[in-house]
VEXDREN-2710 file (C-alpha; in Angstrom, 1 decimal):
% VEXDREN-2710
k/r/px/py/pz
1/UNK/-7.9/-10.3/3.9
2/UNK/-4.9/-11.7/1.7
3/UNK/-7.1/-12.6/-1.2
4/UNK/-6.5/-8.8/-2.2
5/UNK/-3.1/-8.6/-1.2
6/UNK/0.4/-9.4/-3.6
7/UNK/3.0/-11.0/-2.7
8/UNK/5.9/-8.9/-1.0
9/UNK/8.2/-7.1/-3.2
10/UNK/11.2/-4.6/-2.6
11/UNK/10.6/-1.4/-3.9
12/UNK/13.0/-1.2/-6.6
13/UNK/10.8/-4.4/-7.8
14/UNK/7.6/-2.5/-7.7
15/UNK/9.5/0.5/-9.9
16/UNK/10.7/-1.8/-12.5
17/UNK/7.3/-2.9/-12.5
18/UNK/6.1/0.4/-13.4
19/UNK/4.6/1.3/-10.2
20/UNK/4.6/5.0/-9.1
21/UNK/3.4/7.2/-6.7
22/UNK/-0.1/8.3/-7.5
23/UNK/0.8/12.0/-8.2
24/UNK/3.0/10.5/-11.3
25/UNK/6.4/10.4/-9.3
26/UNK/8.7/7.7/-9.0
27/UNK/8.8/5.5/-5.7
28/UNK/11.1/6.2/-2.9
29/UNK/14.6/4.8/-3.8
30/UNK/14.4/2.9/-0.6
31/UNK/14.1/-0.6/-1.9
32/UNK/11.7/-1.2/1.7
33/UNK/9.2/-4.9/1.0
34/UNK/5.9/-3.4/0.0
35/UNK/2.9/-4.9/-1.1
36/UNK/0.2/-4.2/-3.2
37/UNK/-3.2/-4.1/-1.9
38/UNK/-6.8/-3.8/-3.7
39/UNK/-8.9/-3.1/-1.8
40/UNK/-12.1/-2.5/-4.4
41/UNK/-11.2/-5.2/-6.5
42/UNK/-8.7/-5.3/-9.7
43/UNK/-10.4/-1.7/-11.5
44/UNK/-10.3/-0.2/-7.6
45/UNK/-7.2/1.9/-6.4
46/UNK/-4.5/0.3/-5.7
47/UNK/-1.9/0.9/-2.7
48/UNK/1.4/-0.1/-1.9
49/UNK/1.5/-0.9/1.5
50/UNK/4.4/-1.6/4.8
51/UNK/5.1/-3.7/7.4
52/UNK/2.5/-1.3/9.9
53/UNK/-0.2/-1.9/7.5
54/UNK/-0.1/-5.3/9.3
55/UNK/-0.3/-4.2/12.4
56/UNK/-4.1/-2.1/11.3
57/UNK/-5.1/-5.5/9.9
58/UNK/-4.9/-7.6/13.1
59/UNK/-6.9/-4.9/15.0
60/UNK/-9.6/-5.2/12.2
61/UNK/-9.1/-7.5/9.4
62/UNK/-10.8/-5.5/6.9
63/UNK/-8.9/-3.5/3.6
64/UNK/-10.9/-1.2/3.0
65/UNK/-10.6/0.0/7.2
66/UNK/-6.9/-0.2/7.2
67/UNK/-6.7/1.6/4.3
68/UNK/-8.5/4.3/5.5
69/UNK/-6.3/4.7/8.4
70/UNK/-3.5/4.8/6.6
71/UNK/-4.6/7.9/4.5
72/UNK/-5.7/9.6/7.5
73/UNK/-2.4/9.0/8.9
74/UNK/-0.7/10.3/5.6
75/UNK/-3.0/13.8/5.5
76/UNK/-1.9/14.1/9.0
77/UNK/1.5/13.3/8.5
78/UNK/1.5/16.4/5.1
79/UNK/-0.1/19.0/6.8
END
């Protein structure tokens, strides 16, 4: 599951980078380590991921899974 994973960076990192939010914002100012997951490959989506994205990978060590729970968990989390 690494291969599609980056290295860890601190937010601030991934800003200066010129990473943002997909609606066009900038990234929380919270400099948490993140890293970039891709899951379809380089021309897929790409996701900045946590610390509890770790935790979805050992239960199943697939991307594309973990990133599914994590946007179910963030349309729960906004409505």
């Amino acid at each position: 599951a690494d291969r599609k994973m980056s290295r860890e960076r601190g937010l601030n990192d991934w800003a200066e980078l010129g990473v943002k939010k997909a609606d066009g914002a900038p990234l929380p100012t919270r400099n948490l380590p993140a890293r970039m997951v891709l899951p379809d490959g380089p021309k897929g989506d790409a996701y900045l991921v946590y610390g509890n994205y770790d935790s979805i990978l050992r239960y199943n060590c697939a991307h594309l899974y973990a990133v599914t729970v994590g946007e179910l968990a963030d349309a729960l989390w906004t409505e």
